[in-house]
C-alpha positions in Angstrom: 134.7 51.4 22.5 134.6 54.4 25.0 134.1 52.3 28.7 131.6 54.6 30.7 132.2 54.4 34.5 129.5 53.9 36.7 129.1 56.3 39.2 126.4 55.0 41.9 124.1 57.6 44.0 124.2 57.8 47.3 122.2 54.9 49.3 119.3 55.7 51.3 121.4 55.0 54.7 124.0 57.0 53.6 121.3 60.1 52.9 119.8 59.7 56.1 123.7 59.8 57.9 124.5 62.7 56.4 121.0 64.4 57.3 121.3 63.1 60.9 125.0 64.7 60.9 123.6 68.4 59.2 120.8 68.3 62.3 123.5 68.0 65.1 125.6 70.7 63.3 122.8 73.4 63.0 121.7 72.4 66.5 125.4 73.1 67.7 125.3 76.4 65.3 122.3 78.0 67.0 123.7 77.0 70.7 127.0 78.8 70.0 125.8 81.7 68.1 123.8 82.8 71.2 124.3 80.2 74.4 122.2 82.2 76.6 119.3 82.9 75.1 119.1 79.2 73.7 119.7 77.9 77.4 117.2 80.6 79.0 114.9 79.4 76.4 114.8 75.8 77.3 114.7 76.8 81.3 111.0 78.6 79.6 109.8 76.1 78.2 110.7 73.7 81.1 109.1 76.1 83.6 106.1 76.8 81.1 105.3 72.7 80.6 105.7 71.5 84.2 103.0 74.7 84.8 100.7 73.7 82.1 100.7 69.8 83.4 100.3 71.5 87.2 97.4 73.8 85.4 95.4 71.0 83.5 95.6 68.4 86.4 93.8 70.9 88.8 91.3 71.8 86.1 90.9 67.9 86.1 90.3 67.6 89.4 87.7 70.5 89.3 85.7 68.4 87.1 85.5 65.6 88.6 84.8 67.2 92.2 83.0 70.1 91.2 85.1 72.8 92.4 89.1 73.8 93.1 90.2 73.9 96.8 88.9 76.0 98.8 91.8 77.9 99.6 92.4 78.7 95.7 92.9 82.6 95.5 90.3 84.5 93.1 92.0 87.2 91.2 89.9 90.0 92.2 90.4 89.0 95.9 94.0 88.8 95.5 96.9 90.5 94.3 99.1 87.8 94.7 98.9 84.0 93.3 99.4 81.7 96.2 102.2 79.2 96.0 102.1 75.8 95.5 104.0 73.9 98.3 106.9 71.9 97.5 105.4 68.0 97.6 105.9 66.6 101.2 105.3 70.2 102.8 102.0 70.8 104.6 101.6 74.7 105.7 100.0 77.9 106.2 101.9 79.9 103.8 101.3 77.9 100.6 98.5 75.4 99.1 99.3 71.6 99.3 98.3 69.7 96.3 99.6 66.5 97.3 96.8 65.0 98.4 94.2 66.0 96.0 96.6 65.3 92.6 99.0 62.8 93.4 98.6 59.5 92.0 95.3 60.2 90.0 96.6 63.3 88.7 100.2 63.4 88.5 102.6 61.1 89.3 104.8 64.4 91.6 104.7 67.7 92.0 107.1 69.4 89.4 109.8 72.0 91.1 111.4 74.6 90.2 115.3 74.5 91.0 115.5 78.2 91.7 113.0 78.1 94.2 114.8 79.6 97.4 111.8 78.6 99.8 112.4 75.1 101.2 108.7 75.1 101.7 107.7 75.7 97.8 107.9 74.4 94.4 108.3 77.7 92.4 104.8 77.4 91.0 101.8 79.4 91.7 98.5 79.6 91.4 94.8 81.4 91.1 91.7 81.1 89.9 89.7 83.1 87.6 86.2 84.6 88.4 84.8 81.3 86.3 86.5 79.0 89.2 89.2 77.9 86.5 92.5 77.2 87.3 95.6 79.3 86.1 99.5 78.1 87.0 102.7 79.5 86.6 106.7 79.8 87.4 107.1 82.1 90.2 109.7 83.2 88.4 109.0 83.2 84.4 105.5 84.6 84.6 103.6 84.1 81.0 100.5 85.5 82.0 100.1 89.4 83.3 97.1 90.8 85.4 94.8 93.1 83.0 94.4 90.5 80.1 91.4 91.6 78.0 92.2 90.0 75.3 94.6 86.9 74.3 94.4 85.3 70.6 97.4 82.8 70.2 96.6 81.5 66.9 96.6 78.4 67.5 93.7 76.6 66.4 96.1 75.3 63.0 92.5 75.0 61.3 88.8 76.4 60.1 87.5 79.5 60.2 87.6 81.3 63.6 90.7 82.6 65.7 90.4 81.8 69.2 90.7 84.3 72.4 91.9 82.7 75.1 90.9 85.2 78.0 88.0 84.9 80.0 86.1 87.2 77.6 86.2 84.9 74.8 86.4 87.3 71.8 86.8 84.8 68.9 87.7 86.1 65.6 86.6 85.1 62.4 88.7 84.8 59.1 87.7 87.1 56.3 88.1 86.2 53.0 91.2 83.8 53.9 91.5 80.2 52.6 91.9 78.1 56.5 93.8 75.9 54.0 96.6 77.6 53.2 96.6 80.3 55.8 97.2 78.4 58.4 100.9 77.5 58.3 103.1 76.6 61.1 105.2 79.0 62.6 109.0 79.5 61.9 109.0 81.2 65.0 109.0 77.8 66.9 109.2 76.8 70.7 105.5 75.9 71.5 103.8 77.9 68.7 102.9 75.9 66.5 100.6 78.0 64.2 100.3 81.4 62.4 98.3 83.0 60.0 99.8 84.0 56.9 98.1 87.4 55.1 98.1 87.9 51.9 98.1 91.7 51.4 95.2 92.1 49.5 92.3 91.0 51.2 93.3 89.1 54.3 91.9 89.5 57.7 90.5 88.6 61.0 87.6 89.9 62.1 87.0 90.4 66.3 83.8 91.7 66.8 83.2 93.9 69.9 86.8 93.9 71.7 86.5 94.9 75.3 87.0 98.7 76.1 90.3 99.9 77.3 91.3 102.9 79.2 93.7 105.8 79.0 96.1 103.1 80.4 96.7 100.0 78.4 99.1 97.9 76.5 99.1 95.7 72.8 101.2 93.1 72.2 102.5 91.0 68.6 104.2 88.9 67.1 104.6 90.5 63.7 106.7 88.6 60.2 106.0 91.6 57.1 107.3 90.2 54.0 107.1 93.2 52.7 108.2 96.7 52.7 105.1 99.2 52.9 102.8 100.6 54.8 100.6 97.7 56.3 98.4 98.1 59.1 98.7 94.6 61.0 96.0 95.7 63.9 93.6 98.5 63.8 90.5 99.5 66.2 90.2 102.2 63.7 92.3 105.1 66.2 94.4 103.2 67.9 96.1 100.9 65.3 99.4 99.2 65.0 101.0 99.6 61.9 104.4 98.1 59.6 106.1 100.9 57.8 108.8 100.2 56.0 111.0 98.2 58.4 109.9 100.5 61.6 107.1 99.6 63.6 104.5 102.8 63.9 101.9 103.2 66.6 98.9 106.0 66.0 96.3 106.8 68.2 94.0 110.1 68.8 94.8 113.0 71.9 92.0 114.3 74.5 91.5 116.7 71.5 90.6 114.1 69.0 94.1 115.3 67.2 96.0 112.0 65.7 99.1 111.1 67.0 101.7 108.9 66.2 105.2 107.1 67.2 107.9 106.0 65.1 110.8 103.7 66.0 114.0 103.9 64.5 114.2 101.7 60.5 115.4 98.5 60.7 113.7 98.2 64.2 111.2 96.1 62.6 113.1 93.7 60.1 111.5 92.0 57.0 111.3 88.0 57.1 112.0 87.6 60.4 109.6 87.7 63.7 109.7 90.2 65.8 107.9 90.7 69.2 106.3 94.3 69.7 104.9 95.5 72.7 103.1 99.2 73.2 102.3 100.8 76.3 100.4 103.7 76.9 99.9 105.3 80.6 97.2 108.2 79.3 100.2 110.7 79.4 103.5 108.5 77.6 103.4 106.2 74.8 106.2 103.4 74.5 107.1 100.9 72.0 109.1 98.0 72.9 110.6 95.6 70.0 112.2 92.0 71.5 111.5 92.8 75.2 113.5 96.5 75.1 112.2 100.0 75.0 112.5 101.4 71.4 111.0 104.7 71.5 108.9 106.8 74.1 106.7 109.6 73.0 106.7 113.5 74.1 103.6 114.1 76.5 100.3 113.6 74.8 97.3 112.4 76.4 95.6 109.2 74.9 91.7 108.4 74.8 90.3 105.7 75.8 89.3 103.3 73.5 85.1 102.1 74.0 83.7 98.6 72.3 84.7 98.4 69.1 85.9 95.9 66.4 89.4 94.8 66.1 90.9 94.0 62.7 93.6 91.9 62.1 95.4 92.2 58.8 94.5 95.9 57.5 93.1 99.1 59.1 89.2 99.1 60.0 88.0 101.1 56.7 89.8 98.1 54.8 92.9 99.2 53.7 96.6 99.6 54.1 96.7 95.3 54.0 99.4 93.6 55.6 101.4 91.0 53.9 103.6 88.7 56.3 102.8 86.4 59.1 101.1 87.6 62.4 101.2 85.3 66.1 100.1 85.8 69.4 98.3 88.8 69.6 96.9 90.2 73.1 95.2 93.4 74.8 96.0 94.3 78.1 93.9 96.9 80.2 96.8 98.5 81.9 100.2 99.5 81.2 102.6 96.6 81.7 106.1 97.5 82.9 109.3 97.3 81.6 109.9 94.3 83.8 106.9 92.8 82.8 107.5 93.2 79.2 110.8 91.6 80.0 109.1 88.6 81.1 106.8 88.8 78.8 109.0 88.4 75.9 110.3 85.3 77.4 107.8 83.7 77.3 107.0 84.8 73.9 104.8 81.9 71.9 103.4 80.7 74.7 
């Protein structure tokens, strides 16, 4: 008789030890393959929450009372946000919310470590020319002046693509299954959506985007699958394109002549995200991939660019489709700086 020896599985605690062991690991992996982006990161998304707490405790309050304080700065009065003042401080030079938030609102007034200014917190704050409330870091700014156009994708369900800008251009999926194209996003941090195109027939469809002049700046957060030429944004001329691992940017001269700029390949990887940025003054045109200048055009004049649809997913005559993920897309009617792109990108997802 041949004796057979039993060999047991492992036990369910034993599965979940060595899954809780692989989590720490990967966790230490990603710290030490790049510390200081991981740890700037994290100072982001710290920054980003306390704002967002600060942001939706004031637009709280201005239900309840009917209005934000008085001394709120409107945008188009002000350059400048005005700063929230450290909790404790009463003064001329910043807004106290002490009174107004704490304990109904919030139990304190979040603060930034970096703040240098005894008197402040490190947040700031406006209000937009609807009376609603908009906070942020002092110092990690998510949100630039000139937003026309803001779709962060994520509603994670039905049919329409939300615009989060105070011109409320909603966008509405074409021939896409909300089912399955709305997957969560492997980029992470506080995105928790994208839209997943098909390259076939995919789209979103914004109908009437705001007008933009010579100057003004488009911004992405593009995932091609595959390697082609997909247009992943198009207002017929200008229009944002994937070509074969470089990221391509075409739009038409004073002359109505077509003109395009290249980056370098590889500049825009397959299966992995990648945050583009393009800039145009009226006389130079830039593309920025991950928050640093790629590639800046010779000198031709740009158009500017009246009411007209945007399409998301192929180019406006329905073709060239995109296949890959797409996040976060946004119209800007200016041209953003490098700085600002800087900042920008590290916020990215937010």
């Amino acid at each position: 008789m041949i004796r057979r020896k039993n060999r047991s599985g492992f036990t369910l605690l034993e599965l979940l030890i060595v899954i809780g062991i692989m989590g720490v690991l990967s966790s230490i992996v990603v710290v030490a393959i790049n510390p200081a982006e991981q740890f700037e990161r994290a100072k982001v998304r710290k920054l980003v929450h306390e704002a967002s707490q600060l942001e939706k405790a004031l637009a709280q309050y201005a239900i309840d009372e009917g209005s934000l304080p008085s001394d709120t700065p409107t945008l188009n009065e002000s350059d400048d946000a005005e700063p929230i003042c450290k909790q404790g401080v009463s003064s001329s030079e910043c807004i106290s919310l002490d009174s107004i938030l704490i304990p109904d609102y919030l139990s304190e007034i979040p603060l930034d470590d970096y703040e240098n200014n005894s008197d402040y917190s490190g947040y700031v704050v406006y209000k937009d020319l609807e009376g609603q409330p908009h906070v942020s870091s002092a110092y990690v700014t998510c949100w630039s002046d000139g937003l026309v156009g803001k779709w962060k994708f994520n509603d994670g369900q039905g049919s329409n693509l939300s615009d989060s800008s105070r011109n409320e251009k909603h966008g509405t999926l074409t021939d896409m299954d909300p089912a399955t194209d709305w997957v969560e996003s492997s980029f992470g941090d506080s995105n928790s959506y994208a839209l997943d195109f098909d390259g076939v027939n995919d789209r979103v469809l914004v109908s009437s985007a705001p007008a933009l002049g010579e100057d003004y700046s488009f911004e992405a957060l593009v995932y091609p699958n595959r390697s082609g030429n997909e247009i992943f944004a198009s207002r017929g001329l200008p229009y944002f394109r994937a070509l074969t691992t470089r990221m391509h940017f075409s739009w038409r001269d004073t002359s109505s002549t077509q003109r395009s700029l290249y980056t370098s390949s590889g500049d825009l990887p397959l299966n992995q995200w990648s945050h583009v940025f393009v800039t145009t003054d009226g006389t130079y045109e830039r593309i920025y991939i991950n928050g640093d200048l790629s590639i800046q055009s010779s000198t031709y004049d740009s158009i500017s660019v009246p009411i007209s649809n945007l399409v998301i997913g192929n180019y406006t005559s329905g073709s060239y489709w995109f296949d890959g993920q797409l996040d976060d897309i946004a119209f800007y009617d200016r041209e953003l700086s490098p700085s600002e792109i800087a900042r920008v990108y590290k916020c990215r997802g937010y």
